[in-house]
C-alpha positions as CSV (number, residue, x, y, z in Angstrom):
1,X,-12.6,25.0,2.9
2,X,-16.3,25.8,4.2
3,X,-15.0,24.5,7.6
4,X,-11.8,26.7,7.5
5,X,-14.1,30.1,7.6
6,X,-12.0,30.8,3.9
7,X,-15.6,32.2,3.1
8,X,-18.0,34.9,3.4
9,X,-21.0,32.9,2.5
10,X,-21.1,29.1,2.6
11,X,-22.1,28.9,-1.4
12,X,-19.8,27.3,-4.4
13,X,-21.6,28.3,-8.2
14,X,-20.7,26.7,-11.5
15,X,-20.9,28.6,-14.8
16,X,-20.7,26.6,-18.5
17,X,-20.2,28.8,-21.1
18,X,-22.7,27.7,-24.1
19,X,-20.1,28.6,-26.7
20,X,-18.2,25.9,-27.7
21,X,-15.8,27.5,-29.6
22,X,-14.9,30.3,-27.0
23,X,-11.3,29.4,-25.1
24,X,-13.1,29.6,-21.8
25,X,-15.1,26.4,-20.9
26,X,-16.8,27.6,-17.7
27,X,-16.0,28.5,-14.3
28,X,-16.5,27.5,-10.3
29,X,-16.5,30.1,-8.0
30,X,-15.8,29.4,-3.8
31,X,-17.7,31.8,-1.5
32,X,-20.3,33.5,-3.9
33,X,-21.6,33.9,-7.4
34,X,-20.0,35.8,-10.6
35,X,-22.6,38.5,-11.0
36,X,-21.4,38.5,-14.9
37,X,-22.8,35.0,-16.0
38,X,-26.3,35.6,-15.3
39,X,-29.4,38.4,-15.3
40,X,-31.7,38.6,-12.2
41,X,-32.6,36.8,-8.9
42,X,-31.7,33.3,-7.8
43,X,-34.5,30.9,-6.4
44,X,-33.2,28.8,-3.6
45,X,-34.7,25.7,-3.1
46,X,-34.2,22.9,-0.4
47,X,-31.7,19.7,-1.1
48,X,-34.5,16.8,-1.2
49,X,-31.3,13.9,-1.9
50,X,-27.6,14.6,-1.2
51,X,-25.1,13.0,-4.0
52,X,-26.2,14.5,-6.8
53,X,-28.3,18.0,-5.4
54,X,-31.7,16.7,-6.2
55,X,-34.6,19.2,-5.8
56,X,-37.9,19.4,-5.8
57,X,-38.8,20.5,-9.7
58,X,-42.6,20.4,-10.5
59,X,-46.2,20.4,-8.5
60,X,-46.4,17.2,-9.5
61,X,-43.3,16.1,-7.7
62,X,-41.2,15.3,-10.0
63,X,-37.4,15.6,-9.2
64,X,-34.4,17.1,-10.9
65,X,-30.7,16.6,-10.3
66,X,-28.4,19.3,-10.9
67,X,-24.8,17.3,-11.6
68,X,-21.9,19.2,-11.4
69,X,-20.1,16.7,-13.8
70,X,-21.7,17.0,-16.8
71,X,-23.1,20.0,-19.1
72,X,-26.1,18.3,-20.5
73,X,-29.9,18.5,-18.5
74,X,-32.4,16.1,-19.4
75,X,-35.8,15.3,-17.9
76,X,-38.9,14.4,-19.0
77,X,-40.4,16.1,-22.4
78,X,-43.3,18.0,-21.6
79,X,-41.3,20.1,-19.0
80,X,-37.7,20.8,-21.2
81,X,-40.2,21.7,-24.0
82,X,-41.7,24.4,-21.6
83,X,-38.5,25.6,-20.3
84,X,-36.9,25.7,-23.8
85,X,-39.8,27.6,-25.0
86,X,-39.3,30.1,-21.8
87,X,-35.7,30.1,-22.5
88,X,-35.1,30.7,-26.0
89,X,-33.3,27.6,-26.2
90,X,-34.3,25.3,-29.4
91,X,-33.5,21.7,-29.2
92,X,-32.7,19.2,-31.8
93,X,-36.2,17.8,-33.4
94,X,-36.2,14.5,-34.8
95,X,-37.8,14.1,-38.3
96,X,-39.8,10.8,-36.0
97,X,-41.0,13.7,-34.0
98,X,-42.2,15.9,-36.3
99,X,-44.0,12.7,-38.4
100,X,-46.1,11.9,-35.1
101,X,-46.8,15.6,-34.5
102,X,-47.9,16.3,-38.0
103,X,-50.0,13.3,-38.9
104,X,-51.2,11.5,-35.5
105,X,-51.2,14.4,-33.3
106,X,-55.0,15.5,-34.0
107,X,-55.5,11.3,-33.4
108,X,-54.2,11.4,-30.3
109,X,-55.5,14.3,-28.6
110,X,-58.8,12.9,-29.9
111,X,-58.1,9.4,-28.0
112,X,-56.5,11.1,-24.9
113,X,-60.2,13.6,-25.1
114,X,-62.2,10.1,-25.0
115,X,-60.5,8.9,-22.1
116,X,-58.2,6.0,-23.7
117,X,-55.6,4.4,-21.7
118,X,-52.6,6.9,-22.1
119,X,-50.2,3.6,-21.9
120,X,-52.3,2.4,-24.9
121,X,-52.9,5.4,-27.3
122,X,-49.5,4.8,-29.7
123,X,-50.4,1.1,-30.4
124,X,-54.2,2.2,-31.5
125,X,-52.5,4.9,-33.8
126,X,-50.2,1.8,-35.6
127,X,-47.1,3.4,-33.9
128,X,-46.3,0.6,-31.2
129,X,-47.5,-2.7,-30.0
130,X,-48.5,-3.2,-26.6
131,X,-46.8,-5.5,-24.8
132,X,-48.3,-4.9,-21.3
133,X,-45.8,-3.3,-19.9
134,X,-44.0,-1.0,-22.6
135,X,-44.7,0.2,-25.7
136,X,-42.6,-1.9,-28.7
137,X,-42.5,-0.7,-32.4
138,X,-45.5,-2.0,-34.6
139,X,-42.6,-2.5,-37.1
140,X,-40.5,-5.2,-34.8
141,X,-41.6,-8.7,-34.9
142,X,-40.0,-11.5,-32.3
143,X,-37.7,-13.0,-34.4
144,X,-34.8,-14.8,-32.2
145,X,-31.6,-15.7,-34.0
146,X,-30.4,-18.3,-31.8
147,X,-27.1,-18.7,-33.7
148,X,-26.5,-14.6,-33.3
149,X,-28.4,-14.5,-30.0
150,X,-30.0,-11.4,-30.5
151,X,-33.5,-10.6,-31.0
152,X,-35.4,-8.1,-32.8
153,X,-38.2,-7.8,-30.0
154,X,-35.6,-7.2,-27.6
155,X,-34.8,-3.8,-28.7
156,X,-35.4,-1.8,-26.0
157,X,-36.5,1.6,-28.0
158,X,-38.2,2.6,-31.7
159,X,-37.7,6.2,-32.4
160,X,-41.3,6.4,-33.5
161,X,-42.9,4.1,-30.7
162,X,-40.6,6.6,-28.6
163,X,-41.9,9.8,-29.8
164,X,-45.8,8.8,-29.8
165,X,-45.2,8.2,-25.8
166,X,-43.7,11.2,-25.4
167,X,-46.2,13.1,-26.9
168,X,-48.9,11.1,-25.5
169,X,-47.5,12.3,-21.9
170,X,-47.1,16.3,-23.2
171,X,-50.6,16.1,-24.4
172,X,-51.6,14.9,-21.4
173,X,-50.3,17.1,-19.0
174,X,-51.2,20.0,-21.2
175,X,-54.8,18.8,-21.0
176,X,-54.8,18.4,-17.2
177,X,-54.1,22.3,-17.5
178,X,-56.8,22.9,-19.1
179,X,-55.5,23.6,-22.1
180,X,-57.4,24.0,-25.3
181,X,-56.9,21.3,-28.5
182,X,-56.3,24.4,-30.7
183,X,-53.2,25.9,-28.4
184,X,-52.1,22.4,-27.2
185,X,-52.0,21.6,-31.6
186,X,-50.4,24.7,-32.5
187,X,-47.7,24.4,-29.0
188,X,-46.8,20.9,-30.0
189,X,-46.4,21.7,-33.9
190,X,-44.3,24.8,-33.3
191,X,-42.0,23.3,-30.6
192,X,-41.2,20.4,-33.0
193,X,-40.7,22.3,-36.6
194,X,-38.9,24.6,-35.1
195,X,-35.4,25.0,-36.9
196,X,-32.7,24.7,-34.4
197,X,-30.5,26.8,-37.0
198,X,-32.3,29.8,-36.6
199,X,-33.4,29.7,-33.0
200,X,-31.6,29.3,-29.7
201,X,-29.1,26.7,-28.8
202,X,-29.0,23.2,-30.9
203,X,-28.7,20.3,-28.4
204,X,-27.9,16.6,-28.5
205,X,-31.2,14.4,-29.4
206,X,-31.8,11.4,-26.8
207,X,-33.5,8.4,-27.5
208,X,-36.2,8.8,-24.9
209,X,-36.8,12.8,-25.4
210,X,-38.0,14.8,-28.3
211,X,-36.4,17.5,-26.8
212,X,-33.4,18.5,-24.1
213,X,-31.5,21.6,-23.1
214,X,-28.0,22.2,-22.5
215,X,-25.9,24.8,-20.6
């Protein structure tokens, strides 16, 4: 259509309304943006992969891909929680979240302060054994059932193994910030008690993330 001069500017825009129970699911628009859906400026930003519109996302260099096909965003914690928290949007906590937050997260800010391998703070706290390569749960032992053929130490996640790494990576790049232990305490314990009910948007919990956003 682009090719065809149909439009005034070369630019297609997608709009998902957050309301599920609204009779209009979202939009696409040819040639420009609908000026209703949204408050402000847009910030354009360079293509970095074609296929699925990956960008550039944070200084660190991390990437984000904004699909067309779906309605969910994910990425890694310590970046939804900030954009949730600029948002307004609460996501789904769960209760292995707040457990970490609330009883190991003063442990782990300690370790992380006395320069303890990041990769090996969740298995000092009791929360996952280290395996050399990826954290396991301290509560999963190798058992092999031959006859069943599965294995126990072959799970591939724990929920609380899970959500000591991800914290353990949100404290961490919180600290590289400079932040201090009381604000990076009191962010971390707000963001996960918060009660999606009474705040924002609820979202789908993900095995790998405390928290994710959805549009």
């Amino acid at each position: 259509m682009n090719t065809t001069q149909c439009f005034s500017d070369p630019v297609f825009s997608f709009w998902f309304n957050r309301h599920a129970d609204e009779g209009e699911g979202g939009e696409i628009v040819f040639g420009g943006m609908d000026s209703s859906h949204y408050k402000g400026d847009h910030t354009f930003v360079p293509v970095t992969r074609k296929g699925y519109w990956q960008v550039g996302f944070c200084a660190g260099g991390c990437a984000a891909m904004a699909d067309s096909g779906t309605s969910l965003l994910a990425g890694p914690t310590a970046i939804i929680t900030e954009i949730n928290e600029k948002i307004g949007v609460a996501g789904v906590v769960s209760q292995e979240c707040k457990t970490v937050v609330s009883q190991y997260g003063q442990q782990i800010l300690d370790l992380l302060l006395a320069e303890t391998q990041p990769a090996k703070i969740c298995s000092q706290v009791g929360l996952c054994t280290f395996d050399g390569t990826h954290g396991v749960s301290a509560g999963i032992r190798s058992v092999v059932d031959d006859e069943a053929g599965k294995s126990n130490g072959g799970l591939k996640s724990d929920p609380m193994c899970n959500a000591c790494e991800m914290a353990v990576v949100w404290m961490q790049n919180q600290l590289a910030q400079n932040k201090t232990q009381e604000l990076i305490l009191n962010y971390i314990n707000q963001a996960s008690l918060t009660d999606p009910e009474h705040r924002g948007v609820s979202v789908p919990f993900s095995m790998l993330l405390c928290l994710t956003i959805s549009l």
